[in-house]
C-alpha positions as a Python dict, from the first residue, in 0.01 Angstrom:
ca = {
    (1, 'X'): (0, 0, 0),
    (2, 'X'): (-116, 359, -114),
    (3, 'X'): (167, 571, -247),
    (4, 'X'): (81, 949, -286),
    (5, 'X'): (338, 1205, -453),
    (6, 'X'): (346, 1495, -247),
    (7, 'X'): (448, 1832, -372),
    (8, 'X'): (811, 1801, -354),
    (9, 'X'): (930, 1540, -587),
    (10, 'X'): (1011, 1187, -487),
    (11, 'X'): (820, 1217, -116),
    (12, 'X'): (532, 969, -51),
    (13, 'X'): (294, 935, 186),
    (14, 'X'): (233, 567, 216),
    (15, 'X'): (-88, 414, 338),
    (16, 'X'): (-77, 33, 449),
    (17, 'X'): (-384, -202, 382),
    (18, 'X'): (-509, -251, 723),
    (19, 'X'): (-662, -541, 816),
    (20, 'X'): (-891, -555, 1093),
    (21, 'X'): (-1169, -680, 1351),
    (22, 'X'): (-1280, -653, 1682),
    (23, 'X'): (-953, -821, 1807),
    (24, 'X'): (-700, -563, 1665),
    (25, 'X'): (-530, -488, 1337),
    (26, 'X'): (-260, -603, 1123),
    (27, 'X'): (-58, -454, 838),
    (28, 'X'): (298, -500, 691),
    (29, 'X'): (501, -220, 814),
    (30, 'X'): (739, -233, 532),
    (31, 'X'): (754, -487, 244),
    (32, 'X'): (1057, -398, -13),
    (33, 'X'): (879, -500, -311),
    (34, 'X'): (571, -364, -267),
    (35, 'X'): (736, -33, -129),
    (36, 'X'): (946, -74, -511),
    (37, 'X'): (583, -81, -665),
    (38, 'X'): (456, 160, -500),
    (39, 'X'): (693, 456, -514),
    (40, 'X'): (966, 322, -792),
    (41, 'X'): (1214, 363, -522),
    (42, 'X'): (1481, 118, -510),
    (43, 'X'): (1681, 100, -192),
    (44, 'X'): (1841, -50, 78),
    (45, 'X'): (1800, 27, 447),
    (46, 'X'): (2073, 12, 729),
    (47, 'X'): (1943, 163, 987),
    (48, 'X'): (1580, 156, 1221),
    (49, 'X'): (1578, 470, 1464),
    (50, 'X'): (1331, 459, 1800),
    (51, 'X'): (1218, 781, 1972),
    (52, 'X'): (985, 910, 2250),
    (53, 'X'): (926, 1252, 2273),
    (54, 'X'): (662, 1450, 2515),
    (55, 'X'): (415, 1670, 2346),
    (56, 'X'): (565, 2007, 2172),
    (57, 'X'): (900, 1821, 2148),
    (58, 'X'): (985, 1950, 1803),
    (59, 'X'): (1295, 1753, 1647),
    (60, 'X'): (1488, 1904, 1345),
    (61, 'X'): (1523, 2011, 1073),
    (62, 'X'): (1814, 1752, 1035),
    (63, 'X'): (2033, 1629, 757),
    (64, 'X'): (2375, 1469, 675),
    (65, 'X'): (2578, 1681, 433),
    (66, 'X'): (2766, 1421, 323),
    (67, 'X'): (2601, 1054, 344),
    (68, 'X'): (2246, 1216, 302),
    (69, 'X'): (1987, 981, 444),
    (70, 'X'): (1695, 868, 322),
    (71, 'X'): (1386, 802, 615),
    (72, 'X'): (1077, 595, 582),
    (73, 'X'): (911, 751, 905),
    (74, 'X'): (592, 667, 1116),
    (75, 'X'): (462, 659, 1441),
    (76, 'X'): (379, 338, 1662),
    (77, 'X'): (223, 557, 1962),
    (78, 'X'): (63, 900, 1946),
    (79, 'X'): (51, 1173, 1711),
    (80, 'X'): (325, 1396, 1521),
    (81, 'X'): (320, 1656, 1217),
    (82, 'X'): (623, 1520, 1012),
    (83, 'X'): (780, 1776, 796),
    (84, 'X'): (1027, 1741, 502),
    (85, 'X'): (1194, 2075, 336),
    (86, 'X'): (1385, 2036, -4),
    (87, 'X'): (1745, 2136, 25),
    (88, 'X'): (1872, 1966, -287),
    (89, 'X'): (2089, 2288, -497),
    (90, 'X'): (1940, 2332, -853),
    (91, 'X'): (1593, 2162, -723),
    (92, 'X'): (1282, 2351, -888),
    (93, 'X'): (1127, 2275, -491),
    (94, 'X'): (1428, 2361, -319),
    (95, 'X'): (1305, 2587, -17),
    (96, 'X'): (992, 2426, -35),
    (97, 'X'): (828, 2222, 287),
    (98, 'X'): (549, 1950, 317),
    (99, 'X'): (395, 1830, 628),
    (100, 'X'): (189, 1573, 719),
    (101, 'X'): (5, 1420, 1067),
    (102, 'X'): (161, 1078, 1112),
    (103, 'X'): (3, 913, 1412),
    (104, 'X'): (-84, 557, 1528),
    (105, 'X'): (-415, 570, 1434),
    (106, 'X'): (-394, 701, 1062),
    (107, 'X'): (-84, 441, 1038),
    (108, 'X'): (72, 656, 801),
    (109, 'X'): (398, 646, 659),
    (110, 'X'): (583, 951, 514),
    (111, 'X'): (907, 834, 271),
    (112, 'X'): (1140, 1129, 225),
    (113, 'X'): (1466, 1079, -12),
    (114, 'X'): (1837, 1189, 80),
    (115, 'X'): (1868, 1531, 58),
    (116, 'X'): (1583, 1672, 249),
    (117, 'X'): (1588, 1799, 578),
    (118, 'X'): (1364, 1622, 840),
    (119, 'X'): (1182, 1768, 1141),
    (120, 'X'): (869, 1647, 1336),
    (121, 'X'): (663, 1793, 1635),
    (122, 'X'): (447, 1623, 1865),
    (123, 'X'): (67, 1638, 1916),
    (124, 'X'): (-4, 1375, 2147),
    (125, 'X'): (102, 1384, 2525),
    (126, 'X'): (400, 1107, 2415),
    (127, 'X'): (460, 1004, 2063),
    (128, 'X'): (679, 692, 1937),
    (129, 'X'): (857, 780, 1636),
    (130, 'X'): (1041, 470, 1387),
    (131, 'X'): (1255, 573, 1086),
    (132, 'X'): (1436, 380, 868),
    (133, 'X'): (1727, 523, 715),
    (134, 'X'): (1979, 416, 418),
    (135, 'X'): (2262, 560, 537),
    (136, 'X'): (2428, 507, 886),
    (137, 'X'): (2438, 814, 1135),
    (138, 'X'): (2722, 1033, 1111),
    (139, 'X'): (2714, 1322, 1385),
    (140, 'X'): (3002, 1500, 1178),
    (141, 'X'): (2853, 1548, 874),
    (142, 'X'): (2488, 1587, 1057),
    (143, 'X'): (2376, 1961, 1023),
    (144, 'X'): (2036, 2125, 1158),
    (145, 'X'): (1847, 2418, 987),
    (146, 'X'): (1651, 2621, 1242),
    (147, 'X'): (1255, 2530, 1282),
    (148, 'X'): (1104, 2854, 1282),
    (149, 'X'): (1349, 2996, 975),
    (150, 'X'): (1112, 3242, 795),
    (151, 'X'): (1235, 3180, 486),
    (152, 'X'): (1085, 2846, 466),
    (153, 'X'): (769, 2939, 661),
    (154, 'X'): (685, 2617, 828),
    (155, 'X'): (285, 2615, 937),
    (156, 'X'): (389, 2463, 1279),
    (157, 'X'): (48, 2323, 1409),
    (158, 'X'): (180, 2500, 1783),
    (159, 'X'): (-123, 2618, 1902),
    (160, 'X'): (-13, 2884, 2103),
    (161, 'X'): (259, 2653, 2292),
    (162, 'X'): (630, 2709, 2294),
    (163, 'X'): (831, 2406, 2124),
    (164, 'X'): (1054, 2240, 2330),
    (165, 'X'): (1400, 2154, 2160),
    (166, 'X'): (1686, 2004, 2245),
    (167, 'X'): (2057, 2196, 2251),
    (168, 'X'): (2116, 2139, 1925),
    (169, 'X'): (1799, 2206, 1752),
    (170, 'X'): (1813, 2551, 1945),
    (171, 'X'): (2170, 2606, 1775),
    (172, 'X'): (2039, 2559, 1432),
    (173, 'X'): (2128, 2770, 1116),
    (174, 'X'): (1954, 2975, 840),
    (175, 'X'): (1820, 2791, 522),
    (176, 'X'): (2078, 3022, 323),
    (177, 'X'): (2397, 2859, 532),
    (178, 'X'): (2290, 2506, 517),
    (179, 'X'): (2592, 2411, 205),
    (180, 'X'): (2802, 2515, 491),
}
């Protein structure tokens, strides 16, 4: 496995060794020690998340305030841009964003630590989106910063198309409230 820093401390994009030939592929989605090696991360996961989402689904920006998750993302079918944004207080990145295309082909992985906030849109017609995450769900304590807030600036790849988003990602606050 491949571990690159990105430019917000402690994210990785992780690239698997693919093996393949003309009858497929096969890679190790997620090996703990190698996943140690690879980023010095040490933890624990308790949690694997499945989605489907149509194309322009945009999900997020989501975080927990209180049991903050860590997510090892990727995509099994189609094609997202995967964002993380720094929220951590008294972070020299704080307010800062980093996306990357995660798709089935590229079999990229994108690891982002507790205390970011996590958003994704979709490219493809459908995309199948995994995440594991260290820390259960807990709708109380879940919060959502709004997608297009301009003082993050988010280069949505949109294309001219209107995200779609659900209820809650519609409802979501400003960058400045998210300690609320």
């Amino acid at each position: 496995m491949k571990a690159t820093s990105l430019a917000i401390a402690d994210v990785f994009l992780l690239e698997p060794k693919v093996f393949g030939d003309e009858r497929g592929f096969f890679f190790e989605s997620f090996n703990q020690q190698v996943f140690e090696q690879a980023t010095g991360v040490q933890t624990s996961f308790v949690q694997d998340n499945h989605s489907k989402s149509g194309k322009g689904v945009l999900r997020g920006l989501h975080y927990q305030v209180e049991n903050a998750q860590g997510k090892l993302v990727r995509v099994t079918q189609g094609e997202v841009f995967d964002v993380a944004v720094d929220i951590r207080p008294g972070s020299p990145t704080c307010g800062q964003w980093v996306g990357e295309i995660l798709s089935a082909d590229n079999k990229r992985q994108l690891w982002i630590p507790a205390g970011l906030a996590h958003g994704f849109l979709v490219l493809s017609e459908t995309a199948e989106f995994l995440y594991k995450t260290t820390e259960y769900y807990a709708p109380a304590h879940e919060r959502c910063i709004a997608w297009n807030d301009p003082t993050l600036g988010i280069e949505w790849p949109l294309n001219g198309i209107e995200p779609r988003l659900s209820v809650k990602d519609q409802a979501g606050s400003a960058f400045a409230a998210r300690l609320n």
